[in-house]
mmCIF file of the N, C-alpha and C atoms, coordinates in Angstrom:
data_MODEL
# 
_entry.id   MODEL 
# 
loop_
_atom_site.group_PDB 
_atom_site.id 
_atom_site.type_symbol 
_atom_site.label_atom_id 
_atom_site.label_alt_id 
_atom_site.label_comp_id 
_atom_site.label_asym_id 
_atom_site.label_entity_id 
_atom_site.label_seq_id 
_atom_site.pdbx_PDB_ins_code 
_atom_site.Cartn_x 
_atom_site.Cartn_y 
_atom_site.Cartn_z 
_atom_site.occupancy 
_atom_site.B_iso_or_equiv 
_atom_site.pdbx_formal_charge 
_atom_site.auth_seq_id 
_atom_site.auth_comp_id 
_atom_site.auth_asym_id 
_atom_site.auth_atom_id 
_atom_site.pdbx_PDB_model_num 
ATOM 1   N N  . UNK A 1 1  ? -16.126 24.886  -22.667 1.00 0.00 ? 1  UNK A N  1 
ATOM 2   C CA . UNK A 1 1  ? -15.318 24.200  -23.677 1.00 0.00 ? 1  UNK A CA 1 
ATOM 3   C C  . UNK A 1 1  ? -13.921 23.906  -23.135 1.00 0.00 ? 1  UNK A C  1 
ATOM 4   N N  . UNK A 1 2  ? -13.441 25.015  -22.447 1.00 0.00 ? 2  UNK A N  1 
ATOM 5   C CA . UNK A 1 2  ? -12.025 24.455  -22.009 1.00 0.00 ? 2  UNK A CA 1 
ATOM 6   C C  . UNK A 1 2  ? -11.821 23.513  -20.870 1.00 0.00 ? 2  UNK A C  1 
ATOM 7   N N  . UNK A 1 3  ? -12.812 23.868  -19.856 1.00 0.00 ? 3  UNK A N  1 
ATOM 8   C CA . UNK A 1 3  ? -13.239 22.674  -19.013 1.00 0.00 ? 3  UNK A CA 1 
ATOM 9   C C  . UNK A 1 3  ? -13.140 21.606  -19.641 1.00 0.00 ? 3  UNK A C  1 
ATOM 10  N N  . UNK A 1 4  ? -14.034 21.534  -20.043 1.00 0.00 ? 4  UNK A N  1 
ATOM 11  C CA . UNK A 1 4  ? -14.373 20.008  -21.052 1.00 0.00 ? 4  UNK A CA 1 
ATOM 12  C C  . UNK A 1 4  ? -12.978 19.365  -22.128 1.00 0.00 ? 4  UNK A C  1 
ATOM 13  N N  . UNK A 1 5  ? -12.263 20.208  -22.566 1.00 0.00 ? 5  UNK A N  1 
ATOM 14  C CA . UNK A 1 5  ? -11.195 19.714  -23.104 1.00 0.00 ? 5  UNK A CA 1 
ATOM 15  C C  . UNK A 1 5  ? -10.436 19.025  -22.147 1.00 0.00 ? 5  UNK A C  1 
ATOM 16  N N  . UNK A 1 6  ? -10.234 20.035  -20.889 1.00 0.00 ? 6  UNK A N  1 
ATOM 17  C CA . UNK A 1 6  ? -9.027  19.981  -19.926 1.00 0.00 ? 6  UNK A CA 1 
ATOM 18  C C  . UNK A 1 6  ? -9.314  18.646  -19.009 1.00 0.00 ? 6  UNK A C  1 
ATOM 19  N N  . UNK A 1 7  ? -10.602 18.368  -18.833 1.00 0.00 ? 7  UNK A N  1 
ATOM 20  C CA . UNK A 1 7  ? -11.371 16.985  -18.643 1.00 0.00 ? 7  UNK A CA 1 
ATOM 21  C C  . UNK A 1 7  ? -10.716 15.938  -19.518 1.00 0.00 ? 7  UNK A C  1 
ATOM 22  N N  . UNK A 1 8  ? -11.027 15.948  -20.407 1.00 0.00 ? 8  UNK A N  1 
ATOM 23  C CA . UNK A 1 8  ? -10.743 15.209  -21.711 1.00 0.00 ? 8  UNK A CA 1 
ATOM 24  C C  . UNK A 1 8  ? -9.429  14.680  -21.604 1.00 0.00 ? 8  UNK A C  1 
ATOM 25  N N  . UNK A 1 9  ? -8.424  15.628  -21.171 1.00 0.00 ? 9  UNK A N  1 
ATOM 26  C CA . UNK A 1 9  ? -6.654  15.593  -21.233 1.00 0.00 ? 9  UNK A CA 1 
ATOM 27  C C  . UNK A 1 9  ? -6.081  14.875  -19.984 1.00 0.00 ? 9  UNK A C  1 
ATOM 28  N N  . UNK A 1 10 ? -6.912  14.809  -19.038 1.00 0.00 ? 10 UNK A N  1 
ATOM 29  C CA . UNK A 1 10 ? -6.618  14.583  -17.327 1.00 0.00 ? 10 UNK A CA 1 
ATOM 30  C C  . UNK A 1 10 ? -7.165  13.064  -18.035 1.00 0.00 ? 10 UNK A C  1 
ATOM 31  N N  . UNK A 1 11 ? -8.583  12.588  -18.648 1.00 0.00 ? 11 UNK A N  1 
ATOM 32  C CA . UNK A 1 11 ? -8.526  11.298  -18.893 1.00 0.00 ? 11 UNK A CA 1 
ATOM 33  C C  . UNK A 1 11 ? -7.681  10.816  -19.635 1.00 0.00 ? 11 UNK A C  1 
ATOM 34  N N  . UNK A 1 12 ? -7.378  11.436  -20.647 1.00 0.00 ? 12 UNK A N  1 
ATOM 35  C CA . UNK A 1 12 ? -6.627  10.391  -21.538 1.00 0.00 ? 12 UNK A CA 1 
ATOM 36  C C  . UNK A 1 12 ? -4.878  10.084  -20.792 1.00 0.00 ? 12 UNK A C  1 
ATOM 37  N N  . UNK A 1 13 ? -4.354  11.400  -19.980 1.00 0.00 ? 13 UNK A N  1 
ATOM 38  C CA . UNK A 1 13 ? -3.356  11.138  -19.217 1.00 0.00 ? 13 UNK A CA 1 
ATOM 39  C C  . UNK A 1 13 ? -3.661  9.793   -18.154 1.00 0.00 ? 13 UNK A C  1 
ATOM 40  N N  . UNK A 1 14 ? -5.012  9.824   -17.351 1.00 0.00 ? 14 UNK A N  1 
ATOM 41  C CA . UNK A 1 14 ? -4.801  8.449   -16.488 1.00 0.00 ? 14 UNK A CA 1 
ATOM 42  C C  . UNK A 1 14 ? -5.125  7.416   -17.184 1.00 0.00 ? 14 UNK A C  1 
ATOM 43  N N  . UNK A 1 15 ? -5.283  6.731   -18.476 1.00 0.00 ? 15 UNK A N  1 
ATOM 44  C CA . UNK A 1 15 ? -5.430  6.108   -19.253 1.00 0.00 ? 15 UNK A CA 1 
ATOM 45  C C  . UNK A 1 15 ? -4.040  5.820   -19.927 1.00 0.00 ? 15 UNK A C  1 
ATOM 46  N N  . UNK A 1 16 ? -3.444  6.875   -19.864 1.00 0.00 ? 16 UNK A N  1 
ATOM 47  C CA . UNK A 1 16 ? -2.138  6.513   -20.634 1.00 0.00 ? 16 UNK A CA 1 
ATOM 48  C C  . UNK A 1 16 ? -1.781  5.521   -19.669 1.00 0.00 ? 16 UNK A C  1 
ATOM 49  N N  . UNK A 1 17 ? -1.283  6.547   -18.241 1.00 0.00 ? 17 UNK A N  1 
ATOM 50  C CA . UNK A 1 17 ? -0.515  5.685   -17.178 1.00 0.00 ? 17 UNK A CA 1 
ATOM 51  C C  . UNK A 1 17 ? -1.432  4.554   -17.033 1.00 0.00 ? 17 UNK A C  1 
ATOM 52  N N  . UNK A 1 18 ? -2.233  3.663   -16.698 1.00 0.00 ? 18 UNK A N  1 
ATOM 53  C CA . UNK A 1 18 ? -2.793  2.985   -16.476 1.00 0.00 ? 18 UNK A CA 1 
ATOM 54  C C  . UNK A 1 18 ? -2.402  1.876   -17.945 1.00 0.00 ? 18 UNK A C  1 
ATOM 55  N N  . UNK A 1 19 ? -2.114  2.337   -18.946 1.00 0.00 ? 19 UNK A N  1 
ATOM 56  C CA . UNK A 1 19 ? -2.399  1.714   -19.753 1.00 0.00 ? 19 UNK A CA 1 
ATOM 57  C C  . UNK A 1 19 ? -0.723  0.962   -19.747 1.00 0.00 ? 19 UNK A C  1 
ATOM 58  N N  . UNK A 1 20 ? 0.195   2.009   -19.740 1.00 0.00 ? 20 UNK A N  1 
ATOM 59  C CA . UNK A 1 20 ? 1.576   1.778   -19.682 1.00 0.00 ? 20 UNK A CA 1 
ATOM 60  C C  . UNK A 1 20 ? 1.812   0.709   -18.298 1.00 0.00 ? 20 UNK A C  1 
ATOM 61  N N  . UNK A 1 21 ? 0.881   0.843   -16.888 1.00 0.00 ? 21 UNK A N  1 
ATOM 62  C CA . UNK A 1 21 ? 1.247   0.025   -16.061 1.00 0.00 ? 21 UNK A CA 1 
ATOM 63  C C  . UNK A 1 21 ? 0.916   -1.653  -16.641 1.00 0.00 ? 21 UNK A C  1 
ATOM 64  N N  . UNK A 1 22 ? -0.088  -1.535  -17.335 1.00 0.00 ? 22 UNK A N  1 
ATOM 65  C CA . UNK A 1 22 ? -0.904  -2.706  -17.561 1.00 0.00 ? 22 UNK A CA 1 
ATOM 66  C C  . UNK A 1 22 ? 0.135   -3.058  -18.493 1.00 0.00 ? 22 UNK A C  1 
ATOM 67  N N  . UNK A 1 23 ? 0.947   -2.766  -19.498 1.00 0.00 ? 23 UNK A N  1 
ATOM 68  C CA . UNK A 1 23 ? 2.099   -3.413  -20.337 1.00 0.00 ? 23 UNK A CA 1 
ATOM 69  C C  . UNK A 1 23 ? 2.901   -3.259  -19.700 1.00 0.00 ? 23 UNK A C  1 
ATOM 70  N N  . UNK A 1 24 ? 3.548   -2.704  -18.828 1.00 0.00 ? 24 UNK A N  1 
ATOM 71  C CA . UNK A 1 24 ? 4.368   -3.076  -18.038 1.00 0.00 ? 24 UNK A CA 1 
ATOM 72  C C  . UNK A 1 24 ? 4.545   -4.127  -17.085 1.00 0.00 ? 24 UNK A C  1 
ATOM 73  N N  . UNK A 1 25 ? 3.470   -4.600  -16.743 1.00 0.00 ? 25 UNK A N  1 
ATOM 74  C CA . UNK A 1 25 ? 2.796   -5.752  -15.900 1.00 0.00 ? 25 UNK A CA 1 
ATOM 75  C C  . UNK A 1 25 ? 3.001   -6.823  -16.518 1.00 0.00 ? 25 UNK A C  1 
ATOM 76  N N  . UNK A 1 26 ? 2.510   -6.580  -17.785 1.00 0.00 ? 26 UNK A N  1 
ATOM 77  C CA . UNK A 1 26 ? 2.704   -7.740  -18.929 1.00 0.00 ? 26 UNK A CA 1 
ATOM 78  C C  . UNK A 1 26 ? 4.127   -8.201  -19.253 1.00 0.00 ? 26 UNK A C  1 
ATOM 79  N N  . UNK A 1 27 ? 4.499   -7.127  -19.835 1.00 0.00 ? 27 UNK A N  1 
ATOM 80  C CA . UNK A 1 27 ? 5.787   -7.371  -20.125 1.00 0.00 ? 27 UNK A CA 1 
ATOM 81  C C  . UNK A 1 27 ? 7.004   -7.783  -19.056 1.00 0.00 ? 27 UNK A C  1 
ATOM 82  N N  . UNK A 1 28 ? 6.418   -7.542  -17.715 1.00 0.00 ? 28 UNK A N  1 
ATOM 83  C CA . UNK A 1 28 ? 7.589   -7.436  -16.826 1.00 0.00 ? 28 UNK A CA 1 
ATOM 84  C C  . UNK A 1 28 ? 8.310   -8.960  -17.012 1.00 0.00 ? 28 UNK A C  1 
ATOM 85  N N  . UNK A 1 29 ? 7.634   -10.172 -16.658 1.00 0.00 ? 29 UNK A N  1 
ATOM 86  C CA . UNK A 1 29 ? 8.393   -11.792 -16.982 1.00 0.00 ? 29 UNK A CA 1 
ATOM 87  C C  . UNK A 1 29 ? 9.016   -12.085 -18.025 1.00 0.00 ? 29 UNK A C  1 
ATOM 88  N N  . UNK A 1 30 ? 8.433   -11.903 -19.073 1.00 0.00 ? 30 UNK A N  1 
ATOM 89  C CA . UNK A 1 30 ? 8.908   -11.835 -20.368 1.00 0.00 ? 30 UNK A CA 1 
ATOM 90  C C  . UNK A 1 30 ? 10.283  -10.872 -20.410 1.00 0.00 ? 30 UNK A C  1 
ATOM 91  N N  . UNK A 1 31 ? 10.423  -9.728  -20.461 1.00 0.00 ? 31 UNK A N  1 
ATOM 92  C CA . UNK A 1 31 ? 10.884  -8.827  -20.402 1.00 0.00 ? 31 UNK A CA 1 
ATOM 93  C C  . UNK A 1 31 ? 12.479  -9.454  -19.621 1.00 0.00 ? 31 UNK A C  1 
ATOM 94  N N  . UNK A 1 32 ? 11.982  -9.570  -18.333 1.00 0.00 ? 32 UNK A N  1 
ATOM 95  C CA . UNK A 1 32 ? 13.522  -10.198 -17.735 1.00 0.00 ? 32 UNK A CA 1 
ATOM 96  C C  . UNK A 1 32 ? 14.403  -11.035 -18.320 1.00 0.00 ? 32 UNK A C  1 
ATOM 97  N N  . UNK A 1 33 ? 13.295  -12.169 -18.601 1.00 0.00 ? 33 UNK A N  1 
ATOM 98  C CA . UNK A 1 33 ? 14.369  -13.105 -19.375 1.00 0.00 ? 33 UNK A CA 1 
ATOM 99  C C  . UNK A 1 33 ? 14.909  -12.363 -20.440 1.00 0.00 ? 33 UNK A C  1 
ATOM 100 N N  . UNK A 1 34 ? 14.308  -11.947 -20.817 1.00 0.00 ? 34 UNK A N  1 
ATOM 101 C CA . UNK A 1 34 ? 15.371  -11.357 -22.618 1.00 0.00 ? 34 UNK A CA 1 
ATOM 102 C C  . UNK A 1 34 ? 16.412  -10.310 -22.107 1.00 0.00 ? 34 UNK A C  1 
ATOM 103 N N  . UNK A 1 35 ? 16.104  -9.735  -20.676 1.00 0.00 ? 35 UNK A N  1 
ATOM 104 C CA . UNK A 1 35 ? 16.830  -8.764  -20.566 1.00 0.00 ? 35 UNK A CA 1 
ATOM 105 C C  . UNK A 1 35 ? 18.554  -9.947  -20.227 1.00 0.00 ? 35 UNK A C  1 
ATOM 106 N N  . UNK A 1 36 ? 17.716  -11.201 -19.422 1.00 0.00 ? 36 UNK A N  1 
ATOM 107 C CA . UNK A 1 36 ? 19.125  -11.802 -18.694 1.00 0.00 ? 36 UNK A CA 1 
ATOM 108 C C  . UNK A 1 36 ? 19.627  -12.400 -20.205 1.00 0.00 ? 36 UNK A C  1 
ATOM 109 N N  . UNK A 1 37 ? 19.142  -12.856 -20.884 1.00 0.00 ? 37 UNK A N  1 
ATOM 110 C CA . UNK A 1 37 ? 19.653  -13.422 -21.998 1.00 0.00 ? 37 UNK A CA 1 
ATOM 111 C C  . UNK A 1 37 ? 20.514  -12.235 -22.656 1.00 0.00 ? 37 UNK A C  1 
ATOM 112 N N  . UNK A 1 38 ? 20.009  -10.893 -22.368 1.00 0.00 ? 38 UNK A N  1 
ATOM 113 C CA . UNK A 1 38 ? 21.016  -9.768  -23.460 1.00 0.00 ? 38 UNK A CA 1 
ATOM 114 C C  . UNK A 1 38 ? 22.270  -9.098  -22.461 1.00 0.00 ? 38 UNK A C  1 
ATOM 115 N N  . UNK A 1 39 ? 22.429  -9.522  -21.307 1.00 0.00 ? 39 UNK A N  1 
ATOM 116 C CA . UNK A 1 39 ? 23.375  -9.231  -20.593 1.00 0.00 ? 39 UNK A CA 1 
ATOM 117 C C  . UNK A 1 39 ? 24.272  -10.546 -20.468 1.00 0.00 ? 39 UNK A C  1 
ATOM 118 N N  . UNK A 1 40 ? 23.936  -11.718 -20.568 1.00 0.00 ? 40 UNK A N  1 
ATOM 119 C CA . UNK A 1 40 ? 24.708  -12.949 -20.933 1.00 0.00 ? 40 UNK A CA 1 
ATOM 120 C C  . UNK A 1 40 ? 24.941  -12.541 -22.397 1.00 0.00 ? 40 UNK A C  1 
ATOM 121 N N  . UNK A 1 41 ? 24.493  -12.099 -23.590 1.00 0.00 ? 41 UNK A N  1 
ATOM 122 C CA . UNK A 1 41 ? 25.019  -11.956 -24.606 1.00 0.00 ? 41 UNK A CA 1 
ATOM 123 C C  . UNK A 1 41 ? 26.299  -10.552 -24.654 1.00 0.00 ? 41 UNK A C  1 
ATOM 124 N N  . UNK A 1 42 ? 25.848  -9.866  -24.355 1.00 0.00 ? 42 UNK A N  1 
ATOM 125 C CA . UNK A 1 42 ? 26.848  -8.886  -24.096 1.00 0.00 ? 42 UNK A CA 1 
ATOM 126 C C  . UNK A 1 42 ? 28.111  -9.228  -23.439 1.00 0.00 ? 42 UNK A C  1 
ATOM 127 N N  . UNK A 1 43 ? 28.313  -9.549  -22.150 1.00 0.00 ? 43 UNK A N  1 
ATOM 128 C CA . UNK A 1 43 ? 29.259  -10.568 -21.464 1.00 0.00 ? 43 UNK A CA 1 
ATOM 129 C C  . UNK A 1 43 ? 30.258  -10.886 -22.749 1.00 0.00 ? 43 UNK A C  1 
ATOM 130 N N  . UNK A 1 44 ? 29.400  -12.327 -23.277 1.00 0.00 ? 44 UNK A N  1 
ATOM 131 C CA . UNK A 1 44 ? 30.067  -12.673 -24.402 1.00 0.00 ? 44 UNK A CA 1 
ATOM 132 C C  . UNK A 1 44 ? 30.722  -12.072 -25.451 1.00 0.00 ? 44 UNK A C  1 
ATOM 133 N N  . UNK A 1 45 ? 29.818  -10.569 -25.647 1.00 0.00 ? 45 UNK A N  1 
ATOM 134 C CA . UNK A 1 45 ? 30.840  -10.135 -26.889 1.00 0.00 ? 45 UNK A CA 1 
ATOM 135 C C  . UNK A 1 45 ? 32.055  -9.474  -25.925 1.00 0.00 ? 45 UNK A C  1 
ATOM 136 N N  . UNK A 1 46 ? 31.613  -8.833  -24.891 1.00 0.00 ? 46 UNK A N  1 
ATOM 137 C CA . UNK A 1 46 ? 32.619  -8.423  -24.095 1.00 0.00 ? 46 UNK A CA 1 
ATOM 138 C C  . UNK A 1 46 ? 33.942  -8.949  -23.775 1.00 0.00 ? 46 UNK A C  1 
ATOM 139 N N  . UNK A 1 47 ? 34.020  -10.166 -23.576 1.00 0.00 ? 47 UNK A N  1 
ATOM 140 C CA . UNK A 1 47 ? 34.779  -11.424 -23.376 1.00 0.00 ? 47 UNK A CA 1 
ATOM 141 C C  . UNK A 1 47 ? 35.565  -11.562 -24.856 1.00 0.00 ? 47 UNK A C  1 
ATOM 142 N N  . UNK A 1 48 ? 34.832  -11.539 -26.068 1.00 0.00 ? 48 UNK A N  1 
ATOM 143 C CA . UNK A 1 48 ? 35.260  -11.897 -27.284 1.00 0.00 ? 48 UNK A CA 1 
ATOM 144 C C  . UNK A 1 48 ? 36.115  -10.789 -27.456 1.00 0.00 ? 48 UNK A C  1 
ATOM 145 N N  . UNK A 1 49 ? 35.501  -9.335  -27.143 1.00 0.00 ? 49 UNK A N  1 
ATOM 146 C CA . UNK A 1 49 ? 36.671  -8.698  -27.794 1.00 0.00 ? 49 UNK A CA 1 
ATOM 147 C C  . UNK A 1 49 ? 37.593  -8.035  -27.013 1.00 0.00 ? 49 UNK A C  1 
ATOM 148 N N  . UNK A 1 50 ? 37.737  -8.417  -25.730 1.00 0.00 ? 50 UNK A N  1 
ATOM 149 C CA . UNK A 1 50 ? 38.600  -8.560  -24.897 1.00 0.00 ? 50 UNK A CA 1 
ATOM 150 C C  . UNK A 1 50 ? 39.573  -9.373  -24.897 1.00 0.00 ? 50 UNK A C  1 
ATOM 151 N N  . UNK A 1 51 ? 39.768  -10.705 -25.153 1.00 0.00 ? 51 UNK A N  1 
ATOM 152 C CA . UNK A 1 51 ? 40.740  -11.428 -25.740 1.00 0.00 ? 51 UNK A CA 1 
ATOM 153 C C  . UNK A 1 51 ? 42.012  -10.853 -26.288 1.00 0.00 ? 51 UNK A C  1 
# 
């Protein structure tokens, strides 16, 4: 039984990671742009309340 759990836990751990690479993969293009768009927005408030 604990075998078999501890089985159980080792899959669902390489499933996690695997699963997190695979949205990470996804997300990575997407992801940039919004990231460059939120560091050009920041800038801006930066700039604004720097003035």
């Amino acid at each position: 039984m604990t075998g078999w759990a501890k089985a159980m836990v080792v899959n669902n751990r390489l499933a996690a990671a695997t699963a997190a690479k695979k949205v990470k993969r996804a997300m990575y293009k997407p992801s940039f742009r919004i990231m460059v768009r939120n560091t050009y927005s920041v800038r801006r408030l930066l700039s604004l309340l720097l003035q």
